[in-house]
Structure formats: C-alpha cells, structure tokens
C-alpha positions in Angstrom: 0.0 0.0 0.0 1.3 3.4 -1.1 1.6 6.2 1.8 -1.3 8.0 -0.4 -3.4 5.2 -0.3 -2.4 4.9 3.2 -3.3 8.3 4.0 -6.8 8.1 2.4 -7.9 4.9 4.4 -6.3 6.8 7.8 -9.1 9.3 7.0 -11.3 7.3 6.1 -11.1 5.2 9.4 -11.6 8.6 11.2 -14.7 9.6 9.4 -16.2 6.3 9.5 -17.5 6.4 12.9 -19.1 10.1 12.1 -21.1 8.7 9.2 -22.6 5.6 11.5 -23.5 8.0 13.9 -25.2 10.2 11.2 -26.8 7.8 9.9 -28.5 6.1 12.5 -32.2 7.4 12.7 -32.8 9.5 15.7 -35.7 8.9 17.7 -38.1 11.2 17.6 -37.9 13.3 20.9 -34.2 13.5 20.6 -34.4 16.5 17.8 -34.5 19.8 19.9 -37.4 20.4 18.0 -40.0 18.8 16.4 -44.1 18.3 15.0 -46.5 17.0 12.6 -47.7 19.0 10.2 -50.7 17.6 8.9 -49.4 14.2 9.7 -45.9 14.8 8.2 -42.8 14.7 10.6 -40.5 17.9 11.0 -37.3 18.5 12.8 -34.7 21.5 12.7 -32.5 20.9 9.6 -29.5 18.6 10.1 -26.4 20.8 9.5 -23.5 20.2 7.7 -19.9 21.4 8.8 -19.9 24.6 7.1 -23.5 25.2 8.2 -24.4 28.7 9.7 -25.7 28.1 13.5 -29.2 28.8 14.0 -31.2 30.0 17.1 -34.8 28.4 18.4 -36.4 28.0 21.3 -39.0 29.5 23.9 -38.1 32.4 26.6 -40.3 34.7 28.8 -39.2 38.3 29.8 -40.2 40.0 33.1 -39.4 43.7 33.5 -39.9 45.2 36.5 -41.6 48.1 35.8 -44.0 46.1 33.3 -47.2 44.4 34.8 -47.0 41.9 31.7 -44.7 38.9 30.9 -43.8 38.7 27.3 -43.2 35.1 25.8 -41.8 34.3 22.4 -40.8 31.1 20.9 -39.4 29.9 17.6 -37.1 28.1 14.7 -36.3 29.2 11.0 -35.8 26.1 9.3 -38.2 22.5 9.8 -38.0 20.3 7.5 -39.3 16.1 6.6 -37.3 14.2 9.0 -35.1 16.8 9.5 -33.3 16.1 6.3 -30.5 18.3 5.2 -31.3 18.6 1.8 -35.0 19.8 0.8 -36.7 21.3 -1.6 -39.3 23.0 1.0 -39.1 24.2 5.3 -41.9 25.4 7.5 -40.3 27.9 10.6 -42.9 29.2 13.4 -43.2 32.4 15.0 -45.0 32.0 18.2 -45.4 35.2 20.8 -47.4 35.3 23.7 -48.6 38.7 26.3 -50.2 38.0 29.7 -50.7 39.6 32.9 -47.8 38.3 35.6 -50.2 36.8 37.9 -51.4 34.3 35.5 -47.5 33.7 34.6 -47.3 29.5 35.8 -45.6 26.9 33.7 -47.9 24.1 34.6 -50.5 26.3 32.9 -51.7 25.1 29.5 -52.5 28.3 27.7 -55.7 27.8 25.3 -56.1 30.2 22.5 -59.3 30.7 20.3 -60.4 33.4 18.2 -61.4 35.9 21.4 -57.4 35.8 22.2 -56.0 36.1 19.1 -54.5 38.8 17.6 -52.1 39.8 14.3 -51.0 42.9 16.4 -47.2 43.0 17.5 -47.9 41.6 21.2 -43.8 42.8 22.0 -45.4 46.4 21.8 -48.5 45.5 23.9 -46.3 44.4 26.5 -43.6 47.0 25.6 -46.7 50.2 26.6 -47.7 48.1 29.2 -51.1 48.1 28.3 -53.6 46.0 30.2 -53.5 42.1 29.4 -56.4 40.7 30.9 -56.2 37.1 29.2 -53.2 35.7 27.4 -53.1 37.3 24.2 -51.0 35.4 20.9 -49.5 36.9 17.8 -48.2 33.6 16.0 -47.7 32.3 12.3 -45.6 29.4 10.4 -44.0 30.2 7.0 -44.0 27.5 4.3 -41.3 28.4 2.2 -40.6 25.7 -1.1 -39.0 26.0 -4.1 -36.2 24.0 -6.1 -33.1 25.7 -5.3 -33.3 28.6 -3.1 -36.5 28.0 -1.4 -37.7 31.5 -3.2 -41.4 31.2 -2.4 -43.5 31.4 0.9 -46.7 31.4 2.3 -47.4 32.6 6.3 -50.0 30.7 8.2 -51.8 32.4 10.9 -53.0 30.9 14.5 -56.4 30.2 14.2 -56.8 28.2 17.7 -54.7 25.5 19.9 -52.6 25.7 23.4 -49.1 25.8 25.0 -47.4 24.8 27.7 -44.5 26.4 28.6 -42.6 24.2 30.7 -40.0 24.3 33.4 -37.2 27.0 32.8 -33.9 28.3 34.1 -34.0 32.0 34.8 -31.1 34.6 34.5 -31.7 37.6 36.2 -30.5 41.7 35.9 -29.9 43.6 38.7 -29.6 47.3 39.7 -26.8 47.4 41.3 -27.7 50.3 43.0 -30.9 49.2 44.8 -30.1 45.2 44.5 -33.8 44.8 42.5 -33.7 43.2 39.8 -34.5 44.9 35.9 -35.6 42.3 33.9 -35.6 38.4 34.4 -35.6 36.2 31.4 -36.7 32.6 31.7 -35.5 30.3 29.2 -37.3 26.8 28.8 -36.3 23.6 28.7 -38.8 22.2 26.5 -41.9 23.8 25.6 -44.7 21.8 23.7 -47.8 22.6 21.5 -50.6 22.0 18.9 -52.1 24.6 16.7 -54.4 25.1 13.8 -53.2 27.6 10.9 -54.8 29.3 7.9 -53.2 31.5 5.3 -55.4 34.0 3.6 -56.9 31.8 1.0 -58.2 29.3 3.9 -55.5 26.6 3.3 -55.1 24.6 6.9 -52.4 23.1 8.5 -52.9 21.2 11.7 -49.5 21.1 14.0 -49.4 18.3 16.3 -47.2 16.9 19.0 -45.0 20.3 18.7 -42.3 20.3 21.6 -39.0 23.1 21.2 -36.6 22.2 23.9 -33.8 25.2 25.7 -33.6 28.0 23.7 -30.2 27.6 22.3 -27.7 27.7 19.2 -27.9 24.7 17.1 
C-alpha cells in the first residue's frame, strides 16, 4: 500500500464512525425540535460542517416596571425528518402577552379566536397596556422551491394551546438598589398544537410540537 493510499484509508477510518453515527435514525424526541404537520414529521435541519448556527427556542421576559410577561418562541428552518437537503421548510413564529399573575408553567395556555390577535404583542407588553387574558400573535412560513427556497406562504394561528414548561432563569440587577430589571426565563422544553390558515383558507394542523432550551444549534 502506497503512503497516499495509506493516507486516504487513515481518514477514512476517522470519518467512519461520524457517518454511523449520522446515519443512525434519531428517535423522535431526541431533535431539539420537532411536529407533525398535517401528519408529516419535521425537525430543525440537520447541519453540515460549514452550516451557519441557528437559534430556536421559547423564553419569557419580566421587567420590572412592566405588569405583563412577554413570551416568544421559535425556529427558522423545519423540514421532513429533518433532512439536510430539501426542496421545501416550515419555521414558526409563536409570541405570547399575559398579565404576571397568570405567569405559571404548569398552565396550558388555550387560544381561540377571542385571544388572538395579528398585532405586535412585544409592543402590547412593551406600553404596558392591560392584558387581561393571554393574548398570541403567532404564524408558520411555508417556504418551497427548487433551489433557493424562493417562495413562501405565512400561516396564521387560528386556535390550539401551549405549555411552557420548566425554565432556568437569569436575572438583571440594579446594582444600586439590589432589585432586579428584567428576568428572562428560558425553557427547557416547551410543547404545542395549533391550527393555521393562510389567507386563501388553506389549513395546517400542528401536532405533537415540543422546542426544547432555547439555544444555538
């Protein structure tokens, strides 16, 4: 054997391992996010080596001076199985406004038409204006094409629930009175179903949704 030919099984031998491990079919909760939409499976995208890193995930944001607790979750890029390669992606958008006092993680939050809205929620919580039930501003883009994925469509929240789930909280103090500014409460895993229509009345049901600590995958 040549030192070439040597060389390129050395490698080989190296990567080998990777591409079991890639290729093994990952269950289904062991994605850090993941959902049926209308009875197809989604995951983030697997990434190559050169892939750009991509943020997801569900926080909430407590300011002190602000009666409300704002809650937003979300992931660009879903696709079949999580493949790498497709020719279309869904991503969601989900934000949330309530009052503090109904702020509880073991609380399944139910939204229907009366709770809905297509107003920026950050702004409702932002002029601390009064939140009397949980109000949700959410939509999932369907984008497809062949190469560049060049075409879209946005699905609005019609009706479903979320649960938010247990968190880890960081916290921002004034130093000079030793209260805190703002705490932000990331999630560990957050889970949801939701019906969505785009303008023409085209539905998508999204089932079994979970998004685990918002993160950089």
């Amino acid at each position: 054997m040549t030192a070439k030919n040597k060389l390129i099984f050395g490698v080989f031998l190296l990567v080998l391992p990777l591409l079991l491990v890639s290729c093994g079919k990952a269950e289904y909760g062991d994605y850090h996010v993941g959902m049926y939409i209308n009875e197809v499976e989604y995951h983030e995208r697997q990434k190559g080596f050169f892939a750009s890193p991509v943020q997801h995930g569900f926080t909430s944001t407590k300011e002190k001076s602000k009666k409300n607790v704002f809650i937003h979750g979300y992931c660009p890029e879903l696709t079949p199985n999580g493949r790498r390669s497709s020719k279309t992606e869904f991503g969601f958008n989900i934000s949330l406004c309530i009052d503090s006092t109904q702020f509880n993680v073991g609380t399944k939050y139910y939204f229907n038409e009366k709770n809905i809205t297509k107003r920026n929620v950050h702004e409702i919580f932002s002029n601390n204006d009064s939140v009397e039930n949980s109000l949700l501003s959410g939509y999932v883009i369907f984008r497809y094409g062949e190469k560049y994925l060049n075409c879209e469509e946005k699905y609005w929240v019609k009706e479903g629930w979320i649960l938010l789930g247990d968190y880890v909280n960081y916290i921002v103090w004034d130093v000079n009175t030793s209260y805190y500014l703002v705490i932000e409460y990331h999630h560990f895993c957050s889970t949801f179903e939701f019906y969505v229509e785009n303008e023409e009345g085209k539905g998508l049901h999204i089932t079994n949704g979970f998004c685990k600590h918002d993160e950089i995958i």
